[in-house]
C-alpha angles and dihedrals in degrees: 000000000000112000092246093052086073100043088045086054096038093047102049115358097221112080132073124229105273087206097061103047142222086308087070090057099061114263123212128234096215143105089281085058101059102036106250113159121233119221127207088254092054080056092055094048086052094059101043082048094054133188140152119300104189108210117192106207143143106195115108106217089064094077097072094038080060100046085047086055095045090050085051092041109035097173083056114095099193098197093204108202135186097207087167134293118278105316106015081051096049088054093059091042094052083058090049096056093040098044076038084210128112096016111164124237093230129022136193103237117173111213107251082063098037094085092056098060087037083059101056093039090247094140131045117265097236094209085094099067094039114275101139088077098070096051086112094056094073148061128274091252109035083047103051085042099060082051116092103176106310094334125096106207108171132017116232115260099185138341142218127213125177132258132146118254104206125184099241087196096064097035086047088045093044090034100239116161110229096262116233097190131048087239083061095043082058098051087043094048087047087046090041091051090038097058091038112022089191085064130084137189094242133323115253119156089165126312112182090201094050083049094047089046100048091042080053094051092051100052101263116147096180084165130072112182126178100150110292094353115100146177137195128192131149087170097088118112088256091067100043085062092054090048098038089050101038092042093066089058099050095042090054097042093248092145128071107248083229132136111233116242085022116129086248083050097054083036089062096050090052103048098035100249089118106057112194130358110207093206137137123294090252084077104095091064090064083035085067109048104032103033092040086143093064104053113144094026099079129082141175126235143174112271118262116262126241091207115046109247090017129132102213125146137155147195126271113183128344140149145231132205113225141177119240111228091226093051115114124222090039094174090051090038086053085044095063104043091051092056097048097041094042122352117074093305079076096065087040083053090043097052093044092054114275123138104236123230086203118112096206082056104045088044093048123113089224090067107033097056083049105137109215093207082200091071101055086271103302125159094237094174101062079064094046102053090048092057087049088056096051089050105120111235094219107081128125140195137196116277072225100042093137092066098040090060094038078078106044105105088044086061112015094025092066086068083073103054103028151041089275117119128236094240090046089054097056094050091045072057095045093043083050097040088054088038089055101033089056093054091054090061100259129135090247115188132172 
């Protein structure tokens, strides 16, 4: 076994050793193997034959979705299992894949994790049971994201674009006007601080998926993919306006030194000493039911543009369903995430709080005249599926993504708590990521 197999196991947990191919991986000997395409009648034999699909997934809304499939579908058995959520689920299904015992049929993947185990083959290319048809039935993000070359390995389950959340109740009492451009977000967060020196624009200490996000909203592409082939860069112009701008932030103490989803997090956005969150559509929910006090005094609002008149968003979180290439029952297994991720499981998902990645429910009246009585009444949504609109197509991640951002706060994070610029920390990342990346066995340039 080559020398960087080892280290790549050791270090993550998640990839397979390149070098070794697909057949490292574990390779099925099933229809997706050789090929054969699966037609919509092989899917209905499946079901009237029946059988168990074990899905690993941590999201809460698919519970229902299952116990709906198994009422339509009586000879189907869906095993729902929490292995963990994101990482700690990635770890358990490595082993999995390694020990190749006890792979699940169906498996959560958000999408920033989703092109590593396309890489290694790990998961089914979808093409074969006809997923190609549905490209046009999501959005542009959520879409390009479930695409690895000319493969599709995941359909997406949900989405998340952007938007800022912003207490109306502590801009109305300061008199800030809600910014719409990240120039005007600096000047709110320095006359927020100033009036109230206890309140802060918004917490960051370092979140690799808020930087990714933002980098992706003004026009950055710090990663080139084609297969092994990779390039990192967080020198374009994209990324000189998130550090110009958010360096300013951090230099004059305009943000909370605050870990999100921490108690003093969910604190700050009670009592109005964190102003705004930019953050993916999938947040009321947790508006809802960790901010309960402070019902009435959010809103939503487009995200701030980095260019003054443009019409730019991105996505911030999201997940696929895929389907594992060791799994077992692959029709059943494709049965059921398209039901789920498109067919009537969407609109289940939708009514017990899940952001939708489907075009025909993000454009439906239904949804879009949705009132959020937690903020004030507003119809969010109509916000939200325009952002999801506005989210470029073109964005990449790592095929080893987890890991890069696994060491963010080790590189970039230092730009929080010390004398370390913004711009130094993301190359102390860059330099990592290729360091990494080239022991792994790709053609890593920067």
């Amino acid at each position: 076994m080559p020398k960087h197999t080892s280290r790549l196991l050791r270090g993550t947990g998640i990839l397979c050793a390149l070098v070794l191919g697909a057949a490292a991986c574990g390779g099925s000997d099933d229809e997706s193997s050789s090929g054969k395409q699966v037609s919509s009648a092989d899917l209905r034999t499946a079901l009237k034959k029946g059988g168990t699909v074990t899905v690993w997934a941590w999201e809460p809304t698919l519970k229902q979705v299952a116990a709906d499939f198994e009422k339509k579908y009586p000879k189907v058995d869906i095993k729902l299992v929490n292995a963990g959520t994101n990482n700690d689920q990635y770890k358990a299904l490595q082993n999995a894949i390694s020990a190749k015992k006890g792979v699940p049929d169906v498996a959560q993947l958000e999408y920033y994790a989703l092109s590593q185990y396309a890489l290694t083959k790990s998961v089914t290319d979808l093409k074969t049971y006809g997923a190609g048809k549905l490209a046009g039935s999501y959005s542009p993000g959520p879409w390009n994201s479930v695409k690895s070359g000319d493969g599709i390995y995941g359909l997406p389950m949900d989405s998340g674009p952007m938007a800022l959340f912003y207490n109306k109740r502590v801009f109305d009492k300061y008199k800030i006007a809600v910014p719409t451009t990240w120039d005007e977000y600096v000047e709110a967060a320095r006359k927020l601080h100033k009036a109230d020196p206890k309140a802060y624009i918004t917490s960051d200490l370092g979140d690799a998926g808020l930087t990714t996000s933002l980098l992706w909203q003004a026009g950055s592409h710090p990663y080139k993919v084609d297969g092994t082939k990779v390039g990192i860069d967080f020198t374009d112009a994209g990324a000189k306006k998130y550090t110009e701008t958010w360096q300013k932030l951090i230099d004059e103490k305009l943000v909370a030194p605050v870990v999100g989803w921490s108690d003093d997090w969910y604190k700050g956005l009670g009592d109005g000493t964190i102003a705004t969150l930019p953050t993916g559509a999938w947040m009321p929910a947790n508006f809802a039911s960790g901010v309960k006090g402070a019902a009435g005094d959010w809103r939503a609002a487009p995200m701030p543009q980095w260019t003054k008149g443009a019409n730019s968003s991105a996505e911030n979180g999201g997940s696929s369903l895929a389907l594992p290439q060791l799994g077992k029952n692959k029709e059943l297994a494709y049965a059921f995430v398209e039901y789920a991720n498109s067919g009537a499981g969407v609109q289940t998902r939708i009514e017990n709080g899940a952001f939708p990645a489907t075009t025909k429910d993000l454009n439906s009246p239904a949804f879009q005249n949705t009132e959020f009585p937690y903020f004030g009444g507003q119809k969010a949504n109509q916000i939200f599926a325009e952002s999801a609109k506005n989210v470029p197509a073109d964005w990449k991640y790592l095929p080893y993504q987890v890991y890069a951002n696994s060491i963010f706060n080790d590189t970039v994070g230092k730009a929080y708590i010390s004398g370390t610029k913004l711009s130094q920390g993301l190359t102390a990342w860059q330099d990592a990521s290729v360091k990494y990346g080239t022991e792994q066995g790709f053609t890593v340039q920067k």
